[in-house]
C-alpha positions as CSV (number, residue, x, y, z in Angstrom):
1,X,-17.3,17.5,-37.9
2,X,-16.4,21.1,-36.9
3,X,-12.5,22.0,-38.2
4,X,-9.8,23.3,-36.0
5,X,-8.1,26.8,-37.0
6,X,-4.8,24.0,-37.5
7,X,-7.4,22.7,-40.4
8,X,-7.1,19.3,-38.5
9,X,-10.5,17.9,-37.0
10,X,-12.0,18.5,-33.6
11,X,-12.9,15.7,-31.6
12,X,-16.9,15.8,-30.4
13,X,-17.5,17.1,-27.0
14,X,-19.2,14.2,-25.9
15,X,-16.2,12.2,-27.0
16,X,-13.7,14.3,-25.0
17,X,-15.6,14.4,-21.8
18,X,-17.3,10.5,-21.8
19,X,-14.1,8.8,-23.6
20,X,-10.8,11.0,-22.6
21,X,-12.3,13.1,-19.0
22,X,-13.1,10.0,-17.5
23,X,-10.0,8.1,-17.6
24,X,-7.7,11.0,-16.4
25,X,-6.7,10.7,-12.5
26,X,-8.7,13.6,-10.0
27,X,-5.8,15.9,-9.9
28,X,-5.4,16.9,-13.5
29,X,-9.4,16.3,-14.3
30,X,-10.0,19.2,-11.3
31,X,-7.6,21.5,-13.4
32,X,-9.9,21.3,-16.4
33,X,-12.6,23.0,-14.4
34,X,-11.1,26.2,-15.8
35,X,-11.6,25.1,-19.7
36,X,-14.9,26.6,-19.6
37,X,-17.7,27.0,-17.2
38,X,-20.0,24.5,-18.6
39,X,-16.6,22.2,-17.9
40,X,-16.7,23.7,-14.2
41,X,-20.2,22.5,-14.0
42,X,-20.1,18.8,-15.2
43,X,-16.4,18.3,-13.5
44,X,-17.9,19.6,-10.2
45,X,-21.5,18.7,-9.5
46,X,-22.8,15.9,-12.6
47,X,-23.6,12.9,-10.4
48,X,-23.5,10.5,-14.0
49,X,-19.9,11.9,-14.9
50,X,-18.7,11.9,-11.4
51,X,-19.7,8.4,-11.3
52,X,-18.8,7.2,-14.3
53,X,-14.8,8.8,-13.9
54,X,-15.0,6.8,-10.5
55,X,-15.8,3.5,-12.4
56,X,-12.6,3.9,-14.9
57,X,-10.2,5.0,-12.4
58,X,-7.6,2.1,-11.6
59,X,-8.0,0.1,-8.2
60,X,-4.5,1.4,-6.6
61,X,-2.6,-0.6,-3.6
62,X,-1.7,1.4,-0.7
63,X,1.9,1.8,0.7
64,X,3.1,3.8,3.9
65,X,6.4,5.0,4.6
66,X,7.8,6.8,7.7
67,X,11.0,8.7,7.6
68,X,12.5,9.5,11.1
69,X,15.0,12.0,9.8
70,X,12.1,14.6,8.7
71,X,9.5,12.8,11.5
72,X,7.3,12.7,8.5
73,X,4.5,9.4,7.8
74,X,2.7,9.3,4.4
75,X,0.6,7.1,2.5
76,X,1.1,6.5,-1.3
77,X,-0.8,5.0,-3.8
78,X,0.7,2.8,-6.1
79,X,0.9,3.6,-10.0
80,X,2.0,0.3,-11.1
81,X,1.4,0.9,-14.4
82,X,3.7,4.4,-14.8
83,X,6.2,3.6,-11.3
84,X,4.9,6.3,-9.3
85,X,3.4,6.6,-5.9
86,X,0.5,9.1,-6.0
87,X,0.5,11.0,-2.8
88,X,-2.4,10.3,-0.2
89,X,-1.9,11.7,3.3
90,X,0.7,13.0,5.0
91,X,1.3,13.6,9.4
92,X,4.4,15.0,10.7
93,X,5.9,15.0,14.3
94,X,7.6,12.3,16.5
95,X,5.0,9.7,16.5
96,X,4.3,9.7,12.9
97,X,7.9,9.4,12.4
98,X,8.2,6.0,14.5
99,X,5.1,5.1,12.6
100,X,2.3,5.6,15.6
101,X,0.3,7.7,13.8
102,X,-1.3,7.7,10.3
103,X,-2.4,3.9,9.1
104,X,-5.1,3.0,6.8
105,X,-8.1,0.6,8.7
106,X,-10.1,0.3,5.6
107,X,-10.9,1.5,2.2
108,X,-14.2,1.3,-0.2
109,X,-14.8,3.3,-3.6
110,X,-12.4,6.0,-2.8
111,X,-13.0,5.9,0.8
112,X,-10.5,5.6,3.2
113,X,-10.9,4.9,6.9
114,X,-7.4,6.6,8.9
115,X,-6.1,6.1,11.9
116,X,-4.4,9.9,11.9
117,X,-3.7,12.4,14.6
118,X,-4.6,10.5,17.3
119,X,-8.2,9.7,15.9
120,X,-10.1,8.1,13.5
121,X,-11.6,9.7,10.4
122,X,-13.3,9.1,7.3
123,X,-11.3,11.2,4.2
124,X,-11.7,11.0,0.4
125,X,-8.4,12.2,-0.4
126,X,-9.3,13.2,-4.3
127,X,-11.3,15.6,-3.1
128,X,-9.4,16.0,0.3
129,X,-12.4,16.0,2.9
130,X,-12.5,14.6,6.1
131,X,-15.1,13.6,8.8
132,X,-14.6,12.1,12.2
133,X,-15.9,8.9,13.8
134,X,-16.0,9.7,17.2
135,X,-18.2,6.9,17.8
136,X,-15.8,4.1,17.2
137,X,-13.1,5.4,19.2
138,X,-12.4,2.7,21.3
139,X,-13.0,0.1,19.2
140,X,-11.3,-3.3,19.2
141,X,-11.0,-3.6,15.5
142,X,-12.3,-2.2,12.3
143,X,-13.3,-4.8,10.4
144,X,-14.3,-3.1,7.4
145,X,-15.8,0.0,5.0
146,X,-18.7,-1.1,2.9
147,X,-21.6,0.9,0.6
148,X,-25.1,-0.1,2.0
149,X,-26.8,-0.5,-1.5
150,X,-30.7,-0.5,-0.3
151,X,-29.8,2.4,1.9
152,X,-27.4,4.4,-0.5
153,X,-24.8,5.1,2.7
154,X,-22.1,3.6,3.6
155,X,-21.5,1.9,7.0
156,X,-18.5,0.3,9.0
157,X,-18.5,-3.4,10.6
158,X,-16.4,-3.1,13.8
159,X,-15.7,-5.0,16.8
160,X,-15.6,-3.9,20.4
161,X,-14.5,-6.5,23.3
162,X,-16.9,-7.5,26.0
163,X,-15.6,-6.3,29.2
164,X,-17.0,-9.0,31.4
165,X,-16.4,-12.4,29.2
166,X,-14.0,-10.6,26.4
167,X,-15.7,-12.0,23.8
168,X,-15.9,-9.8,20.4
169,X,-19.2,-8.6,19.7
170,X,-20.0,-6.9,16.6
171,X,-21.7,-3.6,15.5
172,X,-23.0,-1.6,12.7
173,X,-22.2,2.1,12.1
174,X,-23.8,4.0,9.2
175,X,-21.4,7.0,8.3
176,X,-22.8,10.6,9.2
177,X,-25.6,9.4,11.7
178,X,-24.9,8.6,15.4
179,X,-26.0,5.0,15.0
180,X,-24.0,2.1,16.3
181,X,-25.6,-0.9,16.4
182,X,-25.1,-4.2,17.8
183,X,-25.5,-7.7,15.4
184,X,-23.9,-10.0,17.6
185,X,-21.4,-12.9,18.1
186,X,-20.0,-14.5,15.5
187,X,-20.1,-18.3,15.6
188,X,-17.4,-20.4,17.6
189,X,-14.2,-20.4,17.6
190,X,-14.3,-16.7,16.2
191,X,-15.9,-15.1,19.3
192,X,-13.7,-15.7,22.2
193,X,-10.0,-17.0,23.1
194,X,-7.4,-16.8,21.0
195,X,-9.1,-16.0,18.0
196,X,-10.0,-12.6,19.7
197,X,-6.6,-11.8,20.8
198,X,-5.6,-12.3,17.2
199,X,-7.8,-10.6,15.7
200,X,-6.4,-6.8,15.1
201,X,-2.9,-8.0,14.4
202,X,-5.3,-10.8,11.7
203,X,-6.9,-7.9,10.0
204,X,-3.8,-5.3,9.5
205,X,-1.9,-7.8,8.0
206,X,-4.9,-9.4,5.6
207,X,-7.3,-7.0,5.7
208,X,-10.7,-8.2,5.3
209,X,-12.5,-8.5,1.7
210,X,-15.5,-6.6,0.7
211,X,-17.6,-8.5,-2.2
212,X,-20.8,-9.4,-3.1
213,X,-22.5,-7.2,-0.2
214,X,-20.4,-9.9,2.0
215,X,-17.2,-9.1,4.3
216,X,-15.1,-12.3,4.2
217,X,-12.5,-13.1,6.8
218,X,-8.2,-14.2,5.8
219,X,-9.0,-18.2,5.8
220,X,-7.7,-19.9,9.1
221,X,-6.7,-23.5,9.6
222,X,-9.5,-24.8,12.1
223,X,-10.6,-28.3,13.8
224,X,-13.4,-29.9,11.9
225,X,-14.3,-33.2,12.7
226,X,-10.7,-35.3,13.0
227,X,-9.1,-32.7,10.7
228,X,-8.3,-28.9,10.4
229,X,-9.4,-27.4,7.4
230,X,-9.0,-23.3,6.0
231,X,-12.3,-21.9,7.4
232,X,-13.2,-18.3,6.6
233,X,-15.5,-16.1,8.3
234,X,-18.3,-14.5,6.3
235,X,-20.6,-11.1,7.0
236,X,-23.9,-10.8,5.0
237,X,-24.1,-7.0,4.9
238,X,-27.9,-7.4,3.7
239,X,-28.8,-9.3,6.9
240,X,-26.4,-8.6,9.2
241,X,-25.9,-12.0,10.0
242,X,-22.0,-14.2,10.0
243,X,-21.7,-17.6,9.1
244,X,-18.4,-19.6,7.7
245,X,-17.2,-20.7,4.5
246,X,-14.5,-23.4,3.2
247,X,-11.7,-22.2,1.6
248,X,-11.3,-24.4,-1.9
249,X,-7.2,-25.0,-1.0
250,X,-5.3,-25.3,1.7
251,X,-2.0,-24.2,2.9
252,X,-0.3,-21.4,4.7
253,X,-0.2,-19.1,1.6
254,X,-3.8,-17.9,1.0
255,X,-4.5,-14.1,-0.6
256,X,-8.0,-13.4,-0.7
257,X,-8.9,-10.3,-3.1
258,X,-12.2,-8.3,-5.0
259,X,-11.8,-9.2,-8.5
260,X,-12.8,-6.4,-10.8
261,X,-16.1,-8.6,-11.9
262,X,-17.2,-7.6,-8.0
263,X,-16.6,-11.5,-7.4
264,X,-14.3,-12.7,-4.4
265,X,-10.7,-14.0,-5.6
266,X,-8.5,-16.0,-3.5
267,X,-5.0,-16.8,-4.7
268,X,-3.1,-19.9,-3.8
269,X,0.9,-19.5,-3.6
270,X,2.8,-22.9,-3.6
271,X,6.5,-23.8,-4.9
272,X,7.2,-21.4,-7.5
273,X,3.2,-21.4,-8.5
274,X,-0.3,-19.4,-8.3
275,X,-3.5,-20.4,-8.4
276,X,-6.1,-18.3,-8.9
277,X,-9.4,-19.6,-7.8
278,X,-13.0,-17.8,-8.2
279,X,-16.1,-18.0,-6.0
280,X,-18.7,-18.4,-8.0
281,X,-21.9,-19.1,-6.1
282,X,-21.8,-18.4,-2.4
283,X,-24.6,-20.5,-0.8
284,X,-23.3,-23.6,-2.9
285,X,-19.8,-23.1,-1.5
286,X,-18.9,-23.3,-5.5
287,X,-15.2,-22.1,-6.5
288,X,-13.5,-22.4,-9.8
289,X,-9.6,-22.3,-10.3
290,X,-9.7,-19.8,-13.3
291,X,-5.3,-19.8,-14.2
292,X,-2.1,-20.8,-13.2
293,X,0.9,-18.3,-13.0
294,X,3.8,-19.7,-12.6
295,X,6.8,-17.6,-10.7
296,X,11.0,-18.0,-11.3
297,X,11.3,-15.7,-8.3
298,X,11.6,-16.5,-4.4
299,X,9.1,-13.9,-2.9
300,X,7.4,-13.3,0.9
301,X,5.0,-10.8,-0.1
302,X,2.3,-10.9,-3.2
303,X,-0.5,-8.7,-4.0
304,X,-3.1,-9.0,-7.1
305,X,-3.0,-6.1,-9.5
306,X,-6.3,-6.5,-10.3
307,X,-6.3,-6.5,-14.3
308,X,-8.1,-9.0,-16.1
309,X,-5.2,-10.9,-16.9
310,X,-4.9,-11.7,-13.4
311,X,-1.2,-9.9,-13.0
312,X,0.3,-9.9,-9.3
313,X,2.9,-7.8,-7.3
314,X,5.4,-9.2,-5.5
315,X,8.6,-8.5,-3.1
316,X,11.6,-10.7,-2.7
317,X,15.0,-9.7,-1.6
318,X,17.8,-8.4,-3.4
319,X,20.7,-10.3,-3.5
320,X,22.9,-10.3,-0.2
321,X,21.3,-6.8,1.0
322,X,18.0,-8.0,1.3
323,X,18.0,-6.4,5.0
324,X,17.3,-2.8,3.6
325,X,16.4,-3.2,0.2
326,X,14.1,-5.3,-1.9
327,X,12.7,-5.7,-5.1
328,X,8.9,-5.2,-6.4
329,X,8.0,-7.1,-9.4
330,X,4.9,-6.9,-11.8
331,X,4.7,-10.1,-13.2
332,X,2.2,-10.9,-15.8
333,X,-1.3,-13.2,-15.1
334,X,-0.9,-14.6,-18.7
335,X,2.4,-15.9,-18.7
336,X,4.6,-14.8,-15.6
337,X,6.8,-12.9,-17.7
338,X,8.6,-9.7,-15.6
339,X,6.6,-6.9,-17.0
340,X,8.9,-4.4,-14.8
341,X,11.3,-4.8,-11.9
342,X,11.5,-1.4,-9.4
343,X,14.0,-1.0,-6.3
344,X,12.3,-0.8,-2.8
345,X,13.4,0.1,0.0
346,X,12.1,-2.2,3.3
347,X,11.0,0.6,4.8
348,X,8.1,1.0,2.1
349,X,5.5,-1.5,3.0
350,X,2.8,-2.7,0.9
351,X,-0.7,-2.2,2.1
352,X,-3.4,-4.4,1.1
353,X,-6.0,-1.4,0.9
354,X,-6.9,-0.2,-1.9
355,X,-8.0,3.5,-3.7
356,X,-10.1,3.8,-6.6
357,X,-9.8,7.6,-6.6
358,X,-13.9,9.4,-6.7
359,X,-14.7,13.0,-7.0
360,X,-18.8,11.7,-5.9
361,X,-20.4,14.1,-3.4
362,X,-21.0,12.6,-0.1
363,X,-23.2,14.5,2.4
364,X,-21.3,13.7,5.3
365,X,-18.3,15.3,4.6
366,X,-20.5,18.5,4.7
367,X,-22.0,18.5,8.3
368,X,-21.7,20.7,10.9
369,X,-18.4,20.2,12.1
370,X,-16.5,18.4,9.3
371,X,-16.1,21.3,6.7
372,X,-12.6,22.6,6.7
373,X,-11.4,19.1,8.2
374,X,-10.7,17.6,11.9
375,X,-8.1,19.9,13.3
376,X,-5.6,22.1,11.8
377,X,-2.7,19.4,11.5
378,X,-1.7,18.7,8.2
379,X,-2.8,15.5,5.9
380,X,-3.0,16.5,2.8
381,X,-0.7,19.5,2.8
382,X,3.1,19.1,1.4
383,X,2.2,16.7,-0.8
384,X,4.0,15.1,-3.7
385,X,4.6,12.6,-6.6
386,X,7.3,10.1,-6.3
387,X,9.0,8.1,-8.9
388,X,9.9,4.3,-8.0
389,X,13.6,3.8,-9.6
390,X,13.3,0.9,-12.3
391,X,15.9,-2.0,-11.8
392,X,15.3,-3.9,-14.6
393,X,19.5,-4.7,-15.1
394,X,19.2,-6.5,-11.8
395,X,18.5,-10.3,-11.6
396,X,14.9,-10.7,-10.7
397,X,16.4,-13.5,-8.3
């Protein structure tokens, strides 16, 4: 092992850029680009390293907050694990400051679908390119961002509404080509009525859950012979076809969620407890309930953090000015201990998107007419890190 001019020992190379490189977030990885040009190199243009800094990069919850004061909306991503919010995106201007502008539609391995400026767009904000989908203006709902394995692209599963019956009928869009492609209705009661009305407000406030090359629906309580029971829609990405799936629980407080394994996760919230319950073979309909967490705190909002221990977010109010500020807890998957307690203000609000930051090349970012962005507003300009205040001398109550 090579000595340092200190006289301590040098780490190998190899161990600095597969072991250390890869687990730093985009921003401070991009400033190593100037260690050495053989750095430059790998950091900007190896597919395996790119890939493999993607793959250790922590799966970040969303949150957007509008300030009317400076008419500024902006989209964070939550460091749990450190209590800061990561900057995303940023719009400025009246109707960003009344929060009409700037909302995230859907997100896939660092891949964020934006409502912004009046348009939609693909971005990847690590590496802060933009694209636009002029092709699903008008849609009804974007269902949801997902990679197209055999294919190596990635396509979008939206919904536009018949004019002449109003029935949702679903298309394809592969990202960077000028297809849009029609595969159908889904099955009753999902296609028409009520269900169709329902449907946008449905997916921003339960976004719909990429995994297993499937798209899976929130669970809703529906008739089934002389009962309702929690149905969910299902998408099969690899043939383009919907059918329906029984939830394993029911009840009013269902959270369904990718689990890092890939596999689909539902949690289960009833008095003071959470279930945690794992599909594990889709055509069989098989789930397993994998842990229990049980909570001391009254909460109305709870998001899965996503580590292996099966630790959850949630938001309850904070004492008797619960109006304007709240409380985020981490609570731990193992035993429901308060791993920290932050202040939040009500006009934070929690996405259930995700980022998984990637620095991998995509070749639509670079066609005619993307490079240099969608307009000359700003998104990623201005751009800070914020630090959540810790309030762990308050009651978590």
């Amino acid at each position: 092992m090579a000595e340092a001019a200190g006289g301590g020992p040098l780490l190998p190379e190899e161990l600095i850029i597969w072991e250390i490189l890869t687990r730093l977030p985009a921003k401070p990885l991009l400033r190593c680009r100037a260690v050495c040009l053989s750095w430059c190199r790998r950091l900007t243009s190896d597919a395996k390293f790119l890939l493999a800094h993607h793959r250790r990069q922590p799966s970040l919850p969303l949150l957007t907050e509008g300030d009317r004061s400076t008419e500024e909306r902006r989209i964070d991503a939550l460091d749990y694990r450190t209590g800061e919010r990561r900057p995303i995106a940023r719009t400025t201007g009246r109707t960003a400051a009344n929060g009409d502008d700037l909302n995230v539609l859907a997100s896939c391995e660092g891949l964020l679908i934006l409502l912004a400026n009046g348009g939609l767009q693909i971005c990847n904000p690590a590496t802060r390119q933009r694209a636009p989908l002029t092709l699903l203006h008008g849609a009804y709902c974007i269902s949801a961002l997902y990679p197209h394995i055999p294919s190596r692209s990635y396509r979008v599963l939206c919904c536009f509404e018949r004019a002449e019956d109003g029935h949702a009928v679903y298309h394809v869009h592969t990202v960077g080509s000028r297809e849009l492609r029609c595969v159908g209705e889904p099955p009753a009661p999902w296609a028409s009525g009520d269900m169709v009305m329902a449907m946008p407000m449905m997916v921003y406030l339960h976004p719909h859950v990429v995994a297993d090359s499937r798209i899976y629906w929130q669970p809703v309580k529906l008739p089934v012979g002389n009962g309702k029971v929690n149905n969910m829609l299902v998408f099969d990405t690899m043939t383009e076809s919907f059918q329906q799936l029984l939830s394993p629980v029911e009840g009013p407080f269902l959270e369904l969620f990718q689990m890092n394994s890939g596999a689909l996760g539902l949690y289960h919230c009833r008095s003071g407890k959470v279930d945690l319950w794992v599909l594990q073979d889709h055509g069989s309909w098989s789930w397993s309930m994998n842990h229990r967490i049980k909570l001391d705190v009254m909460f109305f909002s709870l998001l899965p953090v996503l580590d292996p221990e099966g630790d959850v977010l949630v938001l309850s109010k904070r004492g008797e000015t619960g109006i304007l500020w709240q409380h985020l807890h981490h609570i731990s998957g193992v035993n429901g201990s308060l791993l920290a307690l932050y202040q939040w203000s009500a006009y934070l609000k929690l996405s259930r998107h995700r980022l998984k930051e990637s620095l991998v090349h995509h070749d639509f970012f670079s066609m005619e007419g993307n490079e240099g962005g969608v307009d000359e507003k700003p998104l990623f300009d201005g751009l800070s890190t914020v630090a959540l205040l810790r309030d762990d001398n308050s009651e978590p109550h």
